[in-house]
Structures are given as C-alpha cells and as structure tokens.
N, CA and C atoms as an extended XYZ file, in Angstrom:
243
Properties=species:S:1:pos:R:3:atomname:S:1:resname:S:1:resid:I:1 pbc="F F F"
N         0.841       -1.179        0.000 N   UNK     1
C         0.000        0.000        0.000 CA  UNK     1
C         0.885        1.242        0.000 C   UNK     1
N         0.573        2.091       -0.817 N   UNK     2
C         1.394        3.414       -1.062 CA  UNK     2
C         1.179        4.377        0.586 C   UNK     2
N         2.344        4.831        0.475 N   UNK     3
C         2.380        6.114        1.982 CA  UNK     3
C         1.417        6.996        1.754 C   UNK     3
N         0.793        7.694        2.649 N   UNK     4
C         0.237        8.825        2.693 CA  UNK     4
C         0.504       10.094        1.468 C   UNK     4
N        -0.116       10.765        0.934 N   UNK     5
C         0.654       11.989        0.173 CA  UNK     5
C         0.508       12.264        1.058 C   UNK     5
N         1.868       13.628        1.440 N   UNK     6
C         1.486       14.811        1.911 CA  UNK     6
C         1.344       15.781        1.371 C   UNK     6
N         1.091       16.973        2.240 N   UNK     7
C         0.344       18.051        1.898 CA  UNK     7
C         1.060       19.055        1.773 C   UNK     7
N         0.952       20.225        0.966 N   UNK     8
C         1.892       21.147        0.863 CA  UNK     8
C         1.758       22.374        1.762 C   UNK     8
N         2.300       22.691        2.393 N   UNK     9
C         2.068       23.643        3.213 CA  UNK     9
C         2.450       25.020        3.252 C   UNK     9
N         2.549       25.953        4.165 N   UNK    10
C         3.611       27.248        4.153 CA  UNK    10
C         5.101       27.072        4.509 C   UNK    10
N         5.785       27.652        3.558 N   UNK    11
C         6.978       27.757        4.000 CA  UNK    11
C         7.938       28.865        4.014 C   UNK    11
N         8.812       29.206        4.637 N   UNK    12
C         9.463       30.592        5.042 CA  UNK    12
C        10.291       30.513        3.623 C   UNK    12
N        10.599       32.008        3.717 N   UNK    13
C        11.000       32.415        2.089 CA  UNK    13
C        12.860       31.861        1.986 C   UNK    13
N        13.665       31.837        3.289 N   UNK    14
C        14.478       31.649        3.333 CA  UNK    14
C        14.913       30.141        2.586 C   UNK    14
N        13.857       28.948        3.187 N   UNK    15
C        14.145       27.773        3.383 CA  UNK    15
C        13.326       27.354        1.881 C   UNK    15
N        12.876       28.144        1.049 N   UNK    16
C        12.441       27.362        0.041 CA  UNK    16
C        13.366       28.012       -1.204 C   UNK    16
N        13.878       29.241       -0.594 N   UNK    17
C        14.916       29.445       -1.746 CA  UNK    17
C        16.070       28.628       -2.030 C   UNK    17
N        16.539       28.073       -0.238 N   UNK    18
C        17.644       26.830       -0.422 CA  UNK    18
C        17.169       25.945       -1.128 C   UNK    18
N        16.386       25.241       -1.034 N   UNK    19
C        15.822       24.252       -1.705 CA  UNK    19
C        15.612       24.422       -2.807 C   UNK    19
N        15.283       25.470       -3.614 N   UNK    20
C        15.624       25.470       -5.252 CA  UNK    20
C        17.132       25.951       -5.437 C   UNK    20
N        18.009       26.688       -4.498 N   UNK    21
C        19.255       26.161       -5.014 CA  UNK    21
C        19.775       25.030       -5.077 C   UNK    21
N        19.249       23.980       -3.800 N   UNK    22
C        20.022       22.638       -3.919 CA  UNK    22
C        19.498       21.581       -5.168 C   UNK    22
N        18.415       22.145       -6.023 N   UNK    23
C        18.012       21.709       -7.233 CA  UNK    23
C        18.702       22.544       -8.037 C   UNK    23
N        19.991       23.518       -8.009 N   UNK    24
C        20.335       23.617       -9.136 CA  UNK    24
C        20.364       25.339       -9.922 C   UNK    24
N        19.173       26.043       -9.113 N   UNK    25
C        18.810       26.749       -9.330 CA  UNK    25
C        19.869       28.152       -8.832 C   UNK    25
N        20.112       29.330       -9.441 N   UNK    26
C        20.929       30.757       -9.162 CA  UNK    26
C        20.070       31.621       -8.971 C   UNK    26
N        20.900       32.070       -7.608 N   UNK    27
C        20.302       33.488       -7.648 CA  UNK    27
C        20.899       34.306       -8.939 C   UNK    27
N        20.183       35.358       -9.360 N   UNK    28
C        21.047       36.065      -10.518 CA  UNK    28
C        20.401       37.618      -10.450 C   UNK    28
N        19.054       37.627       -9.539 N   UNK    29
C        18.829       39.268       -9.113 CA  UNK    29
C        17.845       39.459       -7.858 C   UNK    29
N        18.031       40.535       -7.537 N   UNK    30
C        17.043       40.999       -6.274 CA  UNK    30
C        16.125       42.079       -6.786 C   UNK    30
N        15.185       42.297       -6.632 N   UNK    31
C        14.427       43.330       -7.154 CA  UNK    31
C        13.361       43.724       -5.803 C   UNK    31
N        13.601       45.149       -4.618 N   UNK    32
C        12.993       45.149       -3.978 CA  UNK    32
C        13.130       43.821       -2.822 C   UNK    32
N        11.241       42.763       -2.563 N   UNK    33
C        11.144       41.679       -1.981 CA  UNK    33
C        11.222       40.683       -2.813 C   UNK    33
N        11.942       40.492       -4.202 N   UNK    34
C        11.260       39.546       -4.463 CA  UNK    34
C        13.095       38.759       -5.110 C   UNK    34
N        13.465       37.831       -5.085 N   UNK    35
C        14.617       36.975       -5.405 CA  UNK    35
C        14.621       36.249       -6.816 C   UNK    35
N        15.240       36.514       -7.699 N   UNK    36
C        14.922       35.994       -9.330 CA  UNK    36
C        15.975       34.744       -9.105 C   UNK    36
N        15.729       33.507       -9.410 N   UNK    37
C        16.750       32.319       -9.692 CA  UNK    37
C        16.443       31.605      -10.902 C   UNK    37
N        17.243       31.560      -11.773 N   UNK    38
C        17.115       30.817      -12.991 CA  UNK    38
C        18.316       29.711      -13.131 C   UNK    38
N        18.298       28.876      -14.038 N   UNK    39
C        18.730       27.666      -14.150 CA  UNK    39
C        19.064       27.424      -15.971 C   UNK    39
N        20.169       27.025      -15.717 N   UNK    40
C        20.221       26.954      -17.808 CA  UNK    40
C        19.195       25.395      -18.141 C   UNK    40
N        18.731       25.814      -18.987 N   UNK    41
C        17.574       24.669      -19.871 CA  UNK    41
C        16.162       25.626      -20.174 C   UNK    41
N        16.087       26.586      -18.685 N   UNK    42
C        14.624       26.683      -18.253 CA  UNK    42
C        14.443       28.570      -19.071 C   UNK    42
N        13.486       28.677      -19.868 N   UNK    43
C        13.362       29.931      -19.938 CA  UNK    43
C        12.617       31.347      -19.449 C   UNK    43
N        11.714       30.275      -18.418 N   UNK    44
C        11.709       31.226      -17.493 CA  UNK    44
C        12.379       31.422      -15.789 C   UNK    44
N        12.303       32.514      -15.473 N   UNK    45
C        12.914       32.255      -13.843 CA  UNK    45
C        11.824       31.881      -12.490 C   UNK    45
N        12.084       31.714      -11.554 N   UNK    46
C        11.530       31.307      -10.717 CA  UNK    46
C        11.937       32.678       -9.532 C   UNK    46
N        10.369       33.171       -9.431 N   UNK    47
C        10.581       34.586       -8.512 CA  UNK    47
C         9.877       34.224       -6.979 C   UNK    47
N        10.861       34.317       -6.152 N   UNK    48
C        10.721       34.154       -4.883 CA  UNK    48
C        10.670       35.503       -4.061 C   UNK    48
N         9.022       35.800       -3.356 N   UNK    49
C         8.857       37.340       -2.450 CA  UNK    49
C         9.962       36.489       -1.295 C   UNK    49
N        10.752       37.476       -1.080 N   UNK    50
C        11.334       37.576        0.547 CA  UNK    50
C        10.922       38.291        1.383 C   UNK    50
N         9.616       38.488        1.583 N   UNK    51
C         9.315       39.431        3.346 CA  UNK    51
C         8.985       38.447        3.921 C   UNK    51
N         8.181       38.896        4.866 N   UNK    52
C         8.228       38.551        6.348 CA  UNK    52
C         7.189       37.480        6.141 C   UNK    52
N         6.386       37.413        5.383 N   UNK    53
C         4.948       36.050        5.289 CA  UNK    53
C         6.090       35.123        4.971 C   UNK    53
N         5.368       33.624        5.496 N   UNK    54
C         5.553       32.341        4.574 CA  UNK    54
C         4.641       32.476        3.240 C   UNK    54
N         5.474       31.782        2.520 N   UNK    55
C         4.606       31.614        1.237 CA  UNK    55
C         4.195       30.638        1.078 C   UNK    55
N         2.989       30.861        0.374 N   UNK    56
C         1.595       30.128        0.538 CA  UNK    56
C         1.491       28.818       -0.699 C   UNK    56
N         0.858       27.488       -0.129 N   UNK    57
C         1.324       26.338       -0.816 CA  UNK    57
C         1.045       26.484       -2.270 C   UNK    57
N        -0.018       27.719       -2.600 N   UNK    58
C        -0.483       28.051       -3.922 CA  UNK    58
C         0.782       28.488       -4.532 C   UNK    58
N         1.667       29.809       -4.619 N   UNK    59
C         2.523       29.964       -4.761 CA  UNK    59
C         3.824       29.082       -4.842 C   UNK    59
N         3.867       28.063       -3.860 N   UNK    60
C         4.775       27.072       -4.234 CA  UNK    60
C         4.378       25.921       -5.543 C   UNK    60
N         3.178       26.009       -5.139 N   UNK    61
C         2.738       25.210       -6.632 CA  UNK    61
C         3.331       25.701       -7.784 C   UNK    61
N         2.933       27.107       -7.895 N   UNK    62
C         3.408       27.766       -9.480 CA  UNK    62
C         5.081       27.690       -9.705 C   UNK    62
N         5.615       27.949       -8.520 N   UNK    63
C         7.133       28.024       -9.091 CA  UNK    63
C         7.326       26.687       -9.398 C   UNK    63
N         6.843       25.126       -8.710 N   UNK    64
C         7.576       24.193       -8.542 CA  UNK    64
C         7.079       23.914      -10.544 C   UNK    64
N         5.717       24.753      -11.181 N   UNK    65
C         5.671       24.499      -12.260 CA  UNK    65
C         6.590       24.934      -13.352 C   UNK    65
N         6.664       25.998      -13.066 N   UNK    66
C         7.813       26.760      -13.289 CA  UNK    66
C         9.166       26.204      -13.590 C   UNK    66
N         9.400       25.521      -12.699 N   UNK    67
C        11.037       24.999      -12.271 CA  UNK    67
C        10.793       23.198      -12.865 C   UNK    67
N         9.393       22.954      -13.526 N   UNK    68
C         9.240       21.922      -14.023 CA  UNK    68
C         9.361       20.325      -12.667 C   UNK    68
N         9.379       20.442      -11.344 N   UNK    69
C         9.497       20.019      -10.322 CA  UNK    69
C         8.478       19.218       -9.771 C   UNK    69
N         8.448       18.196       -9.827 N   UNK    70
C         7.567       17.202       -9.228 CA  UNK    70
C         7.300       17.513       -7.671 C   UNK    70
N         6.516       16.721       -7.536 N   UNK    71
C         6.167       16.409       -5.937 CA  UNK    71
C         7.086       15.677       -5.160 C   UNK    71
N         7.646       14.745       -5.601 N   UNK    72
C         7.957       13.733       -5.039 CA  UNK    72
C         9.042       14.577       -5.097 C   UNK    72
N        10.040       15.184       -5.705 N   UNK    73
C        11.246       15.887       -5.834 CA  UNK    73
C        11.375       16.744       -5.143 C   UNK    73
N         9.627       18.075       -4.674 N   UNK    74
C         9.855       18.993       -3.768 CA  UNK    74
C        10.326       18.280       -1.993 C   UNK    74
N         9.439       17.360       -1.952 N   UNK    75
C         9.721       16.456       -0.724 CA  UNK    75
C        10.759       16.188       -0.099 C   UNK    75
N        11.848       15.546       -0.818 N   UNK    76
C        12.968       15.195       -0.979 CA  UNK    76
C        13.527       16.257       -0.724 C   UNK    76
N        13.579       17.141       -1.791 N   UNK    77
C        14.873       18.709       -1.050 CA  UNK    77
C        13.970       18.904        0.147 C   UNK    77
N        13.056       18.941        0.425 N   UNK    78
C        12.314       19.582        1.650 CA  UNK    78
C        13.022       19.042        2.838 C   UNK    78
N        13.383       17.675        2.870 N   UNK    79
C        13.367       17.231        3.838 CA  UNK    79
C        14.768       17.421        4.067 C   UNK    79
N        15.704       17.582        3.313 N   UNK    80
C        17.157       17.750        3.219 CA  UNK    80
C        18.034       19.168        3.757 C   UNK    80
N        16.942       20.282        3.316 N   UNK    81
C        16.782       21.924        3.782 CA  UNK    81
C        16.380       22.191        5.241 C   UNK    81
C-alpha cells in the first residue's frame, strides 16, 4: 500500500529558496522583496517574495511548475533543507 501523500504547506521564504538552489537553481537578481533564480535549460525564472509572510502552498505550486518540479522531488529537497 502506497504512503500517505502529503500536503503542501507554508513555508518561510528563506528555506524554500535553499531548496531550489540545492536543485540547481541561481540566484542572478534581487528586485525590492522579491529573489529571481534561474537555471540553464529553463526559460523562465523562478521569482521568490522575501518578506516577512511564509509563502503560501499556492505559490509554491506555481514556481515548482515553473522549475518543471515534481512532488515527489519537492519532498525530498524539503526534507534535506
């Protein structure tokens, strides 16, 4: 029988930016709150707000589309970060 999915939750802006660097991903600008990281293959970037909220599992959805990133893959760096 397969494990539980889990669920995606909030996470602080710090700890999900590691986690798309340890996939690979550069910082390459700051603009204001918000952190640009791109990756060679991908043509678009992946924009991370840095204030003070966690960001919301909706928002992690779009970048992880973005960054072309499975579930099972966010998990994994998650748990490693």
């Amino acid at each position: 029988m397969p494990g539980k999915r889990r669920k995606l939750t909030h996470i602080e802006p710090r700890r999900l930016v590691r986690l798309f660097k340890r996939d690979g991903w550069r910082e390459t600008g700051r603009s204001g709150r918000h952190i640009t990281l791109t990756k060679p293959g991908f043509k678009r970037p992946v924009t991370i707000s840095f204030g003070r909220k966690p960001i919301s599992p909706g928002v992690i959805r779009a970048n992880m589309r973005t960054a072309e990133m499975s579930r099972r893959r966010y998990f994994e760096l998650l748990d490693e970060v």
